[in-house]
C-alpha positions in Angstrom: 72.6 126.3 -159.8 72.2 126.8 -163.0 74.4 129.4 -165.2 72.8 133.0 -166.0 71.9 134.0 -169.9 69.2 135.9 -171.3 67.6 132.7 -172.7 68.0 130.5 -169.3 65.4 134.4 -167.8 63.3 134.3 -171.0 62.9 130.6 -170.4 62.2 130.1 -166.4 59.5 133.0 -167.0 57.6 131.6 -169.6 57.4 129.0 -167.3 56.6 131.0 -164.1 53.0 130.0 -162.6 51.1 132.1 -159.6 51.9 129.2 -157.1 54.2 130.9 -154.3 56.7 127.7 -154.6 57.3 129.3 -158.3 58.0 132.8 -157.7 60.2 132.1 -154.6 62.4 129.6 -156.9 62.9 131.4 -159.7 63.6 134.9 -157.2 66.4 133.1 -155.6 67.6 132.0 -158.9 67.4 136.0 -160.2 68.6 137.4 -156.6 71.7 134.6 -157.1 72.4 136.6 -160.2 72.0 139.7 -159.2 75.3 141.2 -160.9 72.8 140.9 -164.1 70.0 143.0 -162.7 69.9 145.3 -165.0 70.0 142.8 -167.7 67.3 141.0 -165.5 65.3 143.7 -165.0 64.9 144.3 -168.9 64.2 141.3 -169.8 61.3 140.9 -167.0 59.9 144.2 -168.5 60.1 143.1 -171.7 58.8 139.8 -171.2 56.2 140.6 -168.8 54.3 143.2 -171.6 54.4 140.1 -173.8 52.6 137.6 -171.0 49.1 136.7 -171.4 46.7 138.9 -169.4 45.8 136.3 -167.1 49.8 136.1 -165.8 50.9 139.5 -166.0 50.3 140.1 -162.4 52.2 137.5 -161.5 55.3 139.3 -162.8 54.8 141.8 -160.4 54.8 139.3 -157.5 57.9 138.0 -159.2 59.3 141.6 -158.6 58.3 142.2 -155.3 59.8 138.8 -153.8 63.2 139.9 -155.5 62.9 143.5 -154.4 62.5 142.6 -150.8 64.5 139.5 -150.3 67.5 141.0 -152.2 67.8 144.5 -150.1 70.1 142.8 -147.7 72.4 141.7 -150.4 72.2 145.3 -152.3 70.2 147.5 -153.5 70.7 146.3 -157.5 67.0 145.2 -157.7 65.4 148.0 -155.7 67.5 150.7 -158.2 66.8 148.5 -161.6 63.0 147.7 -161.0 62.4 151.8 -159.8 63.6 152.6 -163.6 60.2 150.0 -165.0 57.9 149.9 -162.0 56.0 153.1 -163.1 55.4 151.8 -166.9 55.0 148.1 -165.8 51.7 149.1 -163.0 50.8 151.1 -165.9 50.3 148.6 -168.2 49.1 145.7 -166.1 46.6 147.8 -164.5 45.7 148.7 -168.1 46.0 145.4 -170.1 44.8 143.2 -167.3 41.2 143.3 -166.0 40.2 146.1 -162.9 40.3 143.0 -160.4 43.7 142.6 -161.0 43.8 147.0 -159.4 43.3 145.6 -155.8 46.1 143.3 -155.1 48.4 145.8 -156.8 47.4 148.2 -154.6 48.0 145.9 -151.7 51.9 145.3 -153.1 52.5 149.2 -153.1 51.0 149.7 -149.1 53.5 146.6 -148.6 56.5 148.7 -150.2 55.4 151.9 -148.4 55.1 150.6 -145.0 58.2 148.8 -145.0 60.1 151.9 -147.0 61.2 150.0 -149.9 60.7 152.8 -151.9 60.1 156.5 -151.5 56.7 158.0 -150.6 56.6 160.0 -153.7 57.7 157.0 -155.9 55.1 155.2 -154.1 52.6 157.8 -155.6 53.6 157.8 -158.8 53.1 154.2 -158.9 49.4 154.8 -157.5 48.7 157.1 -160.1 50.1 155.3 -163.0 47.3 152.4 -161.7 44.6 155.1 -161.4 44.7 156.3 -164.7 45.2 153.4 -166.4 42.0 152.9 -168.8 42.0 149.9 -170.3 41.7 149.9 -174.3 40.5 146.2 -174.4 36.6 147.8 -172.6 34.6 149.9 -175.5 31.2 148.4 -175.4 29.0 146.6 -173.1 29.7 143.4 -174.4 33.3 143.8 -174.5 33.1 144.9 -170.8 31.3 141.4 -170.1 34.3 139.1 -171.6 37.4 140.1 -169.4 35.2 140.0 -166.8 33.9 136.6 -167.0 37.6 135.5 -168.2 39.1 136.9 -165.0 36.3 135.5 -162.8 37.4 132.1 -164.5 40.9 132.6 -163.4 40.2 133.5 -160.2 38.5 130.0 -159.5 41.0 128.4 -161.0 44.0 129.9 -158.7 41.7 129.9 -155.6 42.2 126.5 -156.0 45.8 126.4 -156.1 47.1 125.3 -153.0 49.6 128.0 -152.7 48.4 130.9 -154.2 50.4 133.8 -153.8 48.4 136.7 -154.0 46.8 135.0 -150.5 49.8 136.7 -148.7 48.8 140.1 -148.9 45.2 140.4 -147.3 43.8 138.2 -144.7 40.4 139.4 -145.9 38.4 140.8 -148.4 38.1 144.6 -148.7 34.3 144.7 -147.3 35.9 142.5 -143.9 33.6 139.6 -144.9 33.6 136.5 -142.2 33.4 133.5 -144.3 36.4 135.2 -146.4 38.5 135.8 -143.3 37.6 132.1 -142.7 38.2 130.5 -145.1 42.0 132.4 -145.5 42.8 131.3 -141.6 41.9 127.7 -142.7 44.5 127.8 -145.6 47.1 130.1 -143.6 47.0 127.3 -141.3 47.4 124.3 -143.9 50.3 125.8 -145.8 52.1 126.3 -142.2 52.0 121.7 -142.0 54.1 122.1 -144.5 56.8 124.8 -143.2 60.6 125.0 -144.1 61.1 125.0 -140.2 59.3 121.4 -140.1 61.2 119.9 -143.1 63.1 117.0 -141.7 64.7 116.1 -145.1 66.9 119.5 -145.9 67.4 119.9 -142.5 69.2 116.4 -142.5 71.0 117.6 -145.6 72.2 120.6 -144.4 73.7 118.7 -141.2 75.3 116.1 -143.1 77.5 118.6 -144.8 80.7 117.9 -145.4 83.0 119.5 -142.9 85.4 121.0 -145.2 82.0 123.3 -146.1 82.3 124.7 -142.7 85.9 125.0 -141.8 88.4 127.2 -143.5 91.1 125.3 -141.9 90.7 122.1 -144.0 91.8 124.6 -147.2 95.2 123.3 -146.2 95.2 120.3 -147.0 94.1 120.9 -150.4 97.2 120.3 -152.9 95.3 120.1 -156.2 93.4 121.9 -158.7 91.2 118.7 -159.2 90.6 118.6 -155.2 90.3 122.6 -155.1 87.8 122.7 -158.1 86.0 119.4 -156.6 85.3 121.6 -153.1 84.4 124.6 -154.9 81.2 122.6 -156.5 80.2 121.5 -153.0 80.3 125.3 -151.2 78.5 126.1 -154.4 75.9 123.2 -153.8 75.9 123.8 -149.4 75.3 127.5 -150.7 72.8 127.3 -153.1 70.6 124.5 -150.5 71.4 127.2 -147.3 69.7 130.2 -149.7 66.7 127.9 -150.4 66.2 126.9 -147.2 66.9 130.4 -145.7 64.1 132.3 -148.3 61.6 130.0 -147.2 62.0 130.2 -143.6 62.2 133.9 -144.8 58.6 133.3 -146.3 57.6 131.5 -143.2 58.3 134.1 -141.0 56.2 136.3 -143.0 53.3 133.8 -143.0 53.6 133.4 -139.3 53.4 136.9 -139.0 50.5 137.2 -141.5 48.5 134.5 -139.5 49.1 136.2 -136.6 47.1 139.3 -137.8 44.5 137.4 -139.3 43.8 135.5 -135.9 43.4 139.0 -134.1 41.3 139.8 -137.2 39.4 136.5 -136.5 38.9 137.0 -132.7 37.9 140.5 -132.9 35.1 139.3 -136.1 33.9 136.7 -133.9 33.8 138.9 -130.8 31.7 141.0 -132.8 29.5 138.6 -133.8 29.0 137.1 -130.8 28.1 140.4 -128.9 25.4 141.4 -132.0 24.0 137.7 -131.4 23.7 138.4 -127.7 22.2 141.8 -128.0 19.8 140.4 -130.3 18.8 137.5 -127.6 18.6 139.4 -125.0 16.1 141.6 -127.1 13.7 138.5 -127.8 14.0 137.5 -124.2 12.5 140.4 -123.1 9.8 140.7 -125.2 8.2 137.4 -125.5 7.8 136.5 -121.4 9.5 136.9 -118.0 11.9 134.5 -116.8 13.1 133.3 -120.0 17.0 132.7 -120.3 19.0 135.7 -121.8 21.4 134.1 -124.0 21.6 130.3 -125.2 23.4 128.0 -123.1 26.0 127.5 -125.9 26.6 131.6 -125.7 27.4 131.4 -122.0 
């Protein structure tokens, strides 16, 4: 892995995209370094007010996947982003367009209900996205651009294969169908391509070399050149084991995701099926007698 420096940050977020492979690399390259976090933490604020509007939320998905996946290692990230987090919602609620409101609020009812953060911190964050009033929206017309930029961006990362923001709600807010749909279709898709069901790093991680795995071997090391040589394979086993580890993390998560939105799914189409049926069984009855309730296919 590469070494830390404030350059190597400033450089791996300039190139940090929305995709969900992007922000999980580049947060277990950050978590890795996590005896920089403040340092990190800085430069993520600073560099995140100077993003484009269009990837600023993305920084904030950046934070939450170090938050959470870090908290077992320490609590670095989760003290260093709590010093930010109220001025960063602030200002990518305000500098980004009001779509960009929603998914936020869906990251802070992600942090409450799994207590990454206190309730009250939790409200100040909510509050700093409240009364955020964007500068950029003084006329009518001026309302009209962000808009129809953002509506652009949307279509272009809904059709990103792994869009991130896709983790956080199954559905959208007014519990559409074809929404809920068309998110269990993509759940699904991403899963054919699982950490669990990659053949190649799991045939890497078995071939490693046994000296990786057993302390004992350290003995029969008599050389710095021998010593230095092993210490560049643990590094190497260690840095393939945290990869592979944060995306069956991820996959976990998505299993548990898709398992909500398939109880979403069944309940929807229980609903719809009994409205159908109800509305059948109403044009039954009032065109003739002995006319079949329900279609054959509802039976």
């Amino acid at each position: 892995m590469s070494s830390f420096s404030e350059s190597a940050l400033e450089k791996k977020l300039s190139e940090l995209s929305n995709s969900q492979q992007s922000v999980q690399t580049l947060s277990l390259w950050i978590i890795h370094h996590r005896k920089h976090s403040s340092l990190i933490v800085r430069v993520w604020h600073r560099e995140m007010k100077k993003a484009k509007s269009s990837r600023k939320l993305t920084f904030l998905y950046l934070a939450n996947d170090v938050i959470q996946n870090s908290k077992k290692k320490g609590p670095e990230f989760t003290r260093d982003f709590e010093g930010v987090l109220v001025d960063a919602c602030s200002h990518v609620a305000r500098e980004a367009d009001t779509g960009c409101k929603r998914p936020m609020e869906r990251l802070l009812a992600i942090w409450q209900e799994r207590s990454l953060y206190r309730a009250d911190f939790i409200q100040q964050l909510k509050l700093a996205i409240e009364d955020s009033n964007s500068p950029k929206i003084k006329s009518t017309e001026d309302k009209k651009a962000p808009k129809r930029a953002f509506q652009k961006i949307q279509e272009e990362e809904e059709e990103e294969e792994d869009d991130y923001r896709a983790q956080y709600s199954p559905r959208d807010a007014d519990g559409s169908g074809p929404q809920l749909t068309e998110e269990l279709v993509k759940a699904l898709q991403d899963l054919e391509n699982a950490a669990s069901g990659d053949a190649a790093v799991r045939q890497k991680i078995a071939s490693l070399p046994q000296e990786v795995q057993d302390v004992s071997l350290l003995e029969k090391i008599t050389d710095k050149e021998a010593a230095d040589k092993l210490s560049k394979t643990v590094d190497e086993a260690c840095l393939l084991l945290a990869e592979y580890n944060g995306r069956l993390a991820a996959e976990l998560e998505d299993r548990r995701q898709l398992a909500r939105m398939l109880t979403e799914y069944i309940h929807s189409q229980k609903e719809a099926l009994t409205e159908r049926v109800q509305a059948e069984t109403g044009t039954g009855n009032s065109s003739s007698e002995g006319v079949e309730v329900a279609h054959p296919e509802l039976a």
